[in-house]
C-alpha positions in Angstrom: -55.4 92.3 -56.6 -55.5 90.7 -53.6 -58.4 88.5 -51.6 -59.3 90.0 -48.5 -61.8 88.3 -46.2 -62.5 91.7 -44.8 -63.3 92.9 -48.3 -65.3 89.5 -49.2 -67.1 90.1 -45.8 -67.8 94.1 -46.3 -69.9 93.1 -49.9 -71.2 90.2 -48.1 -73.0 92.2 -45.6 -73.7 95.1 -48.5 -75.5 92.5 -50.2 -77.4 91.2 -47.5 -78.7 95.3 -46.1 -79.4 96.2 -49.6 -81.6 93.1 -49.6 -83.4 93.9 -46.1 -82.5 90.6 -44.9 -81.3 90.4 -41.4 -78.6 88.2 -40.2 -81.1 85.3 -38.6 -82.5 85.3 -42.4 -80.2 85.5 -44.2 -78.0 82.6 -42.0 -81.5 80.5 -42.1 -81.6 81.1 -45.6 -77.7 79.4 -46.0 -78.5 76.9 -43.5 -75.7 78.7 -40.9 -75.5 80.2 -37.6 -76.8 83.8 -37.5 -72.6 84.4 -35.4 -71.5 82.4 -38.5 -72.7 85.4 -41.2 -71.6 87.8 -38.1 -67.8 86.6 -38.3 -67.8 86.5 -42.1 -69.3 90.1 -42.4 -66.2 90.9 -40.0 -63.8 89.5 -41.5 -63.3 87.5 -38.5 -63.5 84.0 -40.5 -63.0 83.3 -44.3 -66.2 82.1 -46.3 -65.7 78.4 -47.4 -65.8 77.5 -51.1 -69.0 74.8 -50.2 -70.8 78.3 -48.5 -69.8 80.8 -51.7 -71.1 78.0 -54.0 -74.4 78.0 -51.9 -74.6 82.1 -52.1 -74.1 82.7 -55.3 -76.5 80.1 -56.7 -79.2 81.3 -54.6 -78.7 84.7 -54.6 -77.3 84.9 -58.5 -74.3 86.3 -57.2 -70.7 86.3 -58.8 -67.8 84.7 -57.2 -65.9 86.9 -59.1 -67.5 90.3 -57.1 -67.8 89.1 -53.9 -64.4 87.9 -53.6 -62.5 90.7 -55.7 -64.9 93.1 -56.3 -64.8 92.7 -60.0 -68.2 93.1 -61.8 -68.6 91.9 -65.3 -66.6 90.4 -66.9 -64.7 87.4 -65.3 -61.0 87.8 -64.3 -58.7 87.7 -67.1 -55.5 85.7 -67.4 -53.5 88.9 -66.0 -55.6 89.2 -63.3 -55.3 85.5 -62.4 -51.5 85.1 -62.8 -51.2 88.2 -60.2 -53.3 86.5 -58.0 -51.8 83.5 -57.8 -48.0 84.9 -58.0 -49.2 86.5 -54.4 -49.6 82.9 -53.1 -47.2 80.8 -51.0 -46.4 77.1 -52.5 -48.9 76.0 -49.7 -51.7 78.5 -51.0 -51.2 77.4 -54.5 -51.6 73.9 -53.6 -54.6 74.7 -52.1 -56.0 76.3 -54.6 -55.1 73.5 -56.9 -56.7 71.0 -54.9 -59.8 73.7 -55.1 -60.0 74.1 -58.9 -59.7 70.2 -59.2 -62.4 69.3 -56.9 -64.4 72.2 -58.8 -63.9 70.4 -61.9 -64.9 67.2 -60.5 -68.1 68.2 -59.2 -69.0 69.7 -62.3 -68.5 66.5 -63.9 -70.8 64.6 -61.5 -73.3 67.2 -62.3 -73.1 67.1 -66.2 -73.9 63.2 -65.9 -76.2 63.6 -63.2 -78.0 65.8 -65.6 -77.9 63.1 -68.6 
């Protein structure tokens, strides 16, 4: 199982008809340009990790569907080790750097919270 912006943009835009938002709201909403949400429904750009964040907490949306497709339960260690055997060095590095700043922010929130 791959990542496919096309795909993440395709259940992006589901989500947002299904909802009877238009593009204008639905970019307001995200604090983004209405082209923005037009270039990620395309496929045209990739979604950043700061803009997923924002749309699945607001819209209590998993990560896990709109980048995969998967519903339910979260991607198991198969799943994962496909995805990242699919990646180049560079990709995986990325990704690391990704998980670690995750992490990171996570912490800050946890002790923000105390």
């Amino acid at each position: 199982m791959i990542h496919s912006r096309f795909e993440t943009g395709r259940r992006i835009r589901d989500f947002r008809v299904s909802h009877h938002l238009t593009q204008a709201q639905f970019a307001e909403s995200l604090d983004v340009s209405t082209n923005f949400i037009s270039e990620i429904e395309t496929g045209k750009k990739g979604i950043s990790q700061y803009l997923l964040a924002r749309l699945c907490e607001q819209y209590n949306l998993s990560a896990d569907y709109l980048l995969f497709g998967k519903e339910g339960d979260s991607l198991s260690w198969d799943t994962l080790s496909e995805f990242l055997s699919s990646l180049s060095e560079e990709d995986i590095h990325v990704v690391m750097e990704y998980l670690e700043a995750t992490l990171k922010l996570k912490e800050l929130e946890r002790k923000g919270k105390k």
